[in-house]
C-alpha positions as CSV (number, residue, x, y, z in Angstrom):
1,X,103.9,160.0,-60.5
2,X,100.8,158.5,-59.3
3,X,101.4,156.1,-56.8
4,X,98.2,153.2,-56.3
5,X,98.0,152.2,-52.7
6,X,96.4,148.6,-52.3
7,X,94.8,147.5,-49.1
8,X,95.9,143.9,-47.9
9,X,92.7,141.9,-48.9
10,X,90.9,140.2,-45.4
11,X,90.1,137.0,-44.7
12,X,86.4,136.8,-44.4
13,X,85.3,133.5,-42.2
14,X,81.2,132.1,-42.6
15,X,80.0,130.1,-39.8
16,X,76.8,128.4,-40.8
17,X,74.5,126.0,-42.9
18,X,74.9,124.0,-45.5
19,X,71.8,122.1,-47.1
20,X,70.4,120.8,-50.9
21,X,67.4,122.6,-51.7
22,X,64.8,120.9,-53.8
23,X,62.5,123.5,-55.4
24,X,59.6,123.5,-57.3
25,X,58.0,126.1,-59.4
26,X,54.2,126.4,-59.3
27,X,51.8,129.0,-60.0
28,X,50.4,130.1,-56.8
29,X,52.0,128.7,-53.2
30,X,49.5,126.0,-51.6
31,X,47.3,126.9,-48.6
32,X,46.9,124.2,-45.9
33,X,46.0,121.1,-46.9
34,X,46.1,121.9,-50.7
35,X,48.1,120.2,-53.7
36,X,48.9,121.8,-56.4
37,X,50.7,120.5,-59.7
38,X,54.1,122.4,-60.1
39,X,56.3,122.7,-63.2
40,X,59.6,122.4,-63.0
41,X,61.4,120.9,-60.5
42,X,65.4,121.2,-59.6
43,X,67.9,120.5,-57.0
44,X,70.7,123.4,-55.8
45,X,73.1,123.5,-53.4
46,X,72.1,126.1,-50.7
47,X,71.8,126.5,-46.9
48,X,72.2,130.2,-45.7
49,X,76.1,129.5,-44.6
50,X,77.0,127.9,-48.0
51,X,74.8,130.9,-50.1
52,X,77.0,133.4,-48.3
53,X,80.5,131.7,-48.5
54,X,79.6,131.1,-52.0
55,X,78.6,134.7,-52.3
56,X,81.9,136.2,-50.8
57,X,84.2,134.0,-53.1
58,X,82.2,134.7,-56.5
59,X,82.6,138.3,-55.4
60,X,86.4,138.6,-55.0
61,X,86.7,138.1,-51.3
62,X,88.7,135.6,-49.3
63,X,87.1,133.2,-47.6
64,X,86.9,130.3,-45.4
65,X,83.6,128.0,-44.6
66,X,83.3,126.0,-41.3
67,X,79.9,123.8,-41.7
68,X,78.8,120.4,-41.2
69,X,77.2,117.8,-43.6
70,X,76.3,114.3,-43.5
71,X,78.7,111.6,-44.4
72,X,76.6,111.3,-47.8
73,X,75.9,111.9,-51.8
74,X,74.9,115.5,-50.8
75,X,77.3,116.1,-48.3
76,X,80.4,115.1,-50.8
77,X,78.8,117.2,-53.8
78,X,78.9,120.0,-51.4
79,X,82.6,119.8,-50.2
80,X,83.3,119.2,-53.9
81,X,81.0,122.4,-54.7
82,X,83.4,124.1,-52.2
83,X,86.6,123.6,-53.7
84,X,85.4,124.4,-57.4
85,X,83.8,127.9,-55.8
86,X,87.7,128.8,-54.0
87,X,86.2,128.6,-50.7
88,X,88.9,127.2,-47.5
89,X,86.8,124.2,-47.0
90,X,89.5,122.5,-44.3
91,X,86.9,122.9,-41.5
92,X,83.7,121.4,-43.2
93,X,83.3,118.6,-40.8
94,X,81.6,115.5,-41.8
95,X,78.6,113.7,-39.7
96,X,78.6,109.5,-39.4
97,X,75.4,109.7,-37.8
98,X,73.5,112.6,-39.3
99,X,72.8,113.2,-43.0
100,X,73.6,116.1,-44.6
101,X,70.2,119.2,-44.4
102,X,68.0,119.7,-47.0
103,X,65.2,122.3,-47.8
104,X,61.7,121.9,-49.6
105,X,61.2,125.2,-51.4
106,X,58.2,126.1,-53.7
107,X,58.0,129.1,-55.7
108,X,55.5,131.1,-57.3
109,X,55.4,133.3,-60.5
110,X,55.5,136.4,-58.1
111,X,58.4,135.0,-56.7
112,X,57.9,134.5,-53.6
113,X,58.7,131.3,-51.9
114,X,57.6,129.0,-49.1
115,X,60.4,126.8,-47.1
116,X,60.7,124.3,-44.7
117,X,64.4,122.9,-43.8
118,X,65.6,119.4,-42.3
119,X,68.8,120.6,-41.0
120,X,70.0,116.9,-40.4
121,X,73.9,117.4,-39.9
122,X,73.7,121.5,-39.2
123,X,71.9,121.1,-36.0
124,X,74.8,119.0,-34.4
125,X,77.4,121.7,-35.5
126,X,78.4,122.0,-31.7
127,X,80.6,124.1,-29.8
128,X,83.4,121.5,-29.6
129,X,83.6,121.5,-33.4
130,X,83.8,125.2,-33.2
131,X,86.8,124.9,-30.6
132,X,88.6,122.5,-33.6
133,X,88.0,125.7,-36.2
134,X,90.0,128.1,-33.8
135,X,92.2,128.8,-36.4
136,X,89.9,129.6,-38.6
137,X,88.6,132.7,-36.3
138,X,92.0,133.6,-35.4
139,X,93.2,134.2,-39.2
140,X,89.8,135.9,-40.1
141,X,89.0,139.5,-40.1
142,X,85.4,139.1,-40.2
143,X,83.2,136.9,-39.3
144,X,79.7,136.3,-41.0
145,X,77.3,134.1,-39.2
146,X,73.5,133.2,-39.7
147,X,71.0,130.9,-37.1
148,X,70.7,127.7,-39.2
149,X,72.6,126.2,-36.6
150,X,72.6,126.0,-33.2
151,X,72.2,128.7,-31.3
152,X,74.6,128.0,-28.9
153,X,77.3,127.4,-31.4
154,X,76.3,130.8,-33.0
155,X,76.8,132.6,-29.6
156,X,79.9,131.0,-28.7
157,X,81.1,132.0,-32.5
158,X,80.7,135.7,-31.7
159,X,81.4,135.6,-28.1
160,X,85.2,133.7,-29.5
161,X,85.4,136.3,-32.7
162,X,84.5,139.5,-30.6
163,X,87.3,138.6,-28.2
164,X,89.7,138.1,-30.9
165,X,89.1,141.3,-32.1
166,X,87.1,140.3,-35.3
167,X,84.2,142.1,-36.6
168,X,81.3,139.9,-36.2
169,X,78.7,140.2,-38.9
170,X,75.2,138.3,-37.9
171,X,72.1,137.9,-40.5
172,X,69.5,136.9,-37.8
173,X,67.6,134.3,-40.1
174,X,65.6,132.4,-39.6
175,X,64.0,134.8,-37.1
176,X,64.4,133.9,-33.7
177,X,65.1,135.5,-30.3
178,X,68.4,137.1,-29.4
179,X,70.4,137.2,-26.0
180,X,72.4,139.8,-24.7
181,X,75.4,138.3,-25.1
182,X,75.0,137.6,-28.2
183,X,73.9,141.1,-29.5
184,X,76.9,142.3,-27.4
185,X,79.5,140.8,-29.8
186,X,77.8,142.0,-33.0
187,X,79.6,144.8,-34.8
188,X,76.6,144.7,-37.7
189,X,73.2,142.8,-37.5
190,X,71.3,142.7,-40.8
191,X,67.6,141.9,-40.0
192,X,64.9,141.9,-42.1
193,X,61.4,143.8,-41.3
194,X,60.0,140.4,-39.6
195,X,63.7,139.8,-37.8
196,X,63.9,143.2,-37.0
197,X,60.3,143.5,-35.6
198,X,60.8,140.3,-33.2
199,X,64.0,141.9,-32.2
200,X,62.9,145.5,-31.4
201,X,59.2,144.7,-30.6
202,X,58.2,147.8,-32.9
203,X,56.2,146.4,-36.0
204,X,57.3,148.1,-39.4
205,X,55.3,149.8,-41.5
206,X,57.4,152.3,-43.4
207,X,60.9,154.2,-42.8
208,X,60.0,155.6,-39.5
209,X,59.0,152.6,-37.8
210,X,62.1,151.0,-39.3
211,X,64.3,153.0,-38.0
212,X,62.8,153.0,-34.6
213,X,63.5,149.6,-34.8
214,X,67.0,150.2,-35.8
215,X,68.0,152.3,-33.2
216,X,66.1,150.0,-30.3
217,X,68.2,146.9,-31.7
218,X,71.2,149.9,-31.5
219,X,70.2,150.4,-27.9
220,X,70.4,146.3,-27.0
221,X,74.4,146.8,-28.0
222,X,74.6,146.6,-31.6
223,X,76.5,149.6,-32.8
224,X,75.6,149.2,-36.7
225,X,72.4,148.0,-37.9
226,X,70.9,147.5,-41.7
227,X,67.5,146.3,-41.8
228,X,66.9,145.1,-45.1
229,X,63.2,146.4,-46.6
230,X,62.9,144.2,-49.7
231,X,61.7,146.0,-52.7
232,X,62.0,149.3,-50.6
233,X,66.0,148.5,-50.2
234,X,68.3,148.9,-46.7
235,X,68.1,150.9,-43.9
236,X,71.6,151.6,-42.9
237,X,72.1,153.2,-39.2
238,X,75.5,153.3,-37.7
239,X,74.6,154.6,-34.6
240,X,74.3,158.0,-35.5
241,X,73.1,158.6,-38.5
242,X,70.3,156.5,-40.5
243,X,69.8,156.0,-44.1
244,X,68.0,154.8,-46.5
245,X,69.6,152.8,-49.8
246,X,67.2,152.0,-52.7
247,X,66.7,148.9,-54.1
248,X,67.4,148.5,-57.9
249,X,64.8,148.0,-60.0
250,X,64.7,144.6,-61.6
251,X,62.0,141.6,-62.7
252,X,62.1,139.2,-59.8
253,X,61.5,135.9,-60.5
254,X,62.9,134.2,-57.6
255,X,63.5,135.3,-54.1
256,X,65.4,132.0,-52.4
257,X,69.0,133.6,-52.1
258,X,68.5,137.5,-52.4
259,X,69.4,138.0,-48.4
260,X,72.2,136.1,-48.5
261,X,74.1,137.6,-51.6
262,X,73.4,140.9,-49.6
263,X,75.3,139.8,-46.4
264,X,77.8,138.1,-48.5
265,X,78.3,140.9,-50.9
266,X,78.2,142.8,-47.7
267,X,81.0,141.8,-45.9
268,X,83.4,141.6,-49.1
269,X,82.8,145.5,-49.7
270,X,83.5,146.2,-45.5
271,X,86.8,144.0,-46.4
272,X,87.6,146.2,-48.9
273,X,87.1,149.0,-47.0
274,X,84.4,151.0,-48.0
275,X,81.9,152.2,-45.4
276,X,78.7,150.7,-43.8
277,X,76.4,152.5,-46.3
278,X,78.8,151.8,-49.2
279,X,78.7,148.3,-48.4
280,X,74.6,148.3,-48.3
281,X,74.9,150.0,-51.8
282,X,76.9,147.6,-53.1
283,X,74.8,144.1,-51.5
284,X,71.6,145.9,-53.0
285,X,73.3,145.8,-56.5
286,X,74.4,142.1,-56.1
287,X,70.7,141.2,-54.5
288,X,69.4,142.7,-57.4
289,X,71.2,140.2,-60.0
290,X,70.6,137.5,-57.8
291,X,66.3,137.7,-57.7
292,X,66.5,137.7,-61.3
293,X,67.7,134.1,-61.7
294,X,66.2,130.8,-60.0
295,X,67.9,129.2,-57.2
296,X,70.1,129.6,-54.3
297,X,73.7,129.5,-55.2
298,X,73.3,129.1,-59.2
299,X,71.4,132.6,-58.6
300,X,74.5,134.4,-56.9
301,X,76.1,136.9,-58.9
302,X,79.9,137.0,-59.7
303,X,82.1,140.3,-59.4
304,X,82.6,141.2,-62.8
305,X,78.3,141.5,-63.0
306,X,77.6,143.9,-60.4
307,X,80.9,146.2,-60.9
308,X,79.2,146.5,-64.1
309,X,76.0,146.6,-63.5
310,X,73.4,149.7,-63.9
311,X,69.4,149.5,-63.1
């Protein structure tokens, strides 16, 4: 008789942003001081924290979001967005004084994008709002967080999480400088080439210089490390060994989301289990679903589509 063993699922906690994007689609990005007439213009719910929470639940995990909007149209739609999506949404704090982020994002037919971000209510996510979410890091297993909010708040996150025992997952975007304590309660960053390069001080050019990179971010205290290489796919390094995982081939047509479907497809396969460079393989599959559609979170790919999916 074969008997099935079933791992307890883990709670998976996001610590981040939460903003409305408003994106339009043009034909080449503008240069300074340039218009340009777009085409098609649409509003999505996004924000790196909110892509990523979205990401776990659409992707089978369990998950809980602790973020903070303004007391406003966008900040209700996304609480409501929250509950519809499965996602613990009883530490989304509203902001009186604030209103709710938003991000002007244009995008060209090559895909690529240009951003700017008013984080309104996410920059006054502050550590006494994180000391009301204890719970919230005490019942998770992992915690995923990102720097669209402050950075204090972040560091206090992983500093609380690491001491709890919880494995603390951080996508450094956008790119800034890291301290030492913060590295120091990571147990994976996920950088890309630019994060990884202001990180390490080693600029990439190809898989050697990437994983020179990796294993100098290694050095600062990080014991696994996945630079993410775009079209080239991860670099996985777990202190040891290094790796590369290929990207699937697909037909971009929109970039906005693809890094945080991989850090929340990420962290549901390391709740499941499977290993670091399992994990990459499986966030490159749902990255790669998620570039061919527009948007942030309408672009994020649910379970059923990447266990099935073959490039």
């Amino acid at each position: 008789m074969n008997i099935s063993i079933v791992m307890p699922k883990q709670n998976i906690l996001v610590i981040g942003s939460s903003n409305t994007d408003m994106v339009i689609r043009t034909e080449h990005l503008p240069l300074p001081g340039e218009t340009v007439i777009g085409g098609t213009f649409f509003m999505n719910p996004g924000g790196k924290g909110a892509n990523q929470a979205v990401a776990v639940a659409r992707l089978g995990g369990q998950v809980a979001f602790v973020c903070k909007t303004g007391s406003d149209i966008f900040g209700h739609q996304a609480q409501q967005l929250f509950s519809e999506e499965g996602i613990d949404s009883s530490y989304v704090f509203s902001d009186t004084k604030n209103p709710s982020g938003v991000a002007l994002i244009t995008v060209d037919t090559h895909a690529e994008n240009c951003i700017v971000v008013a984080p309104g209510a996410n920059a006054h996510l502050t550590v006494a709002d994180l000391k009301h979410s204890d719970r919230a890091v005490e019942k998770a297993d992992i915690v995923l967080l990102q720097l669209e909010i402050p950075m204090e708040t972040v560091e206090e996150a992983a500093v609380m999480a690491r001491r709890l025992g919880k494995k603390v997952v951080l996508n450094p975007a956008p790119a800034s400088k890291l301290s030492p304590r913060l590295l120091e309660s990571l147990y994976v960053i996920t950088p890309n080439e630019t994060e990884a390069e202001m990180i390490s001080g080693i600029h990439i050019v190809d898989g050697a210089s990437a994983e020179a990179a990796a294993r100098k971010i290694a050095s600062m205290g990080v014991p696994n490390v996945i630079v993410t290489l775009g079209t080239r796919g991860a670099l996985v390094f777990d202190g040891t060994d290094c790796e590369i995982v290929p990207a699937c081939k697909v037909q971009a047509v929109d970039t906005t989301a693809a890094g945080d479907v991989f850090n929340g497809a990420l962290v549901v396969a390391l709740a499941e289990g499977r290993s670091l460079t399992e994990a990459a393989r499986f966030a490159c599959k749902a990255s790669a679903i998620s570039v061919t559609r527009v948007g942030a979170q309408s672009s994020v790919p649910y379970r059923t589509e990447v266990d099935i999916f073959n490039q």
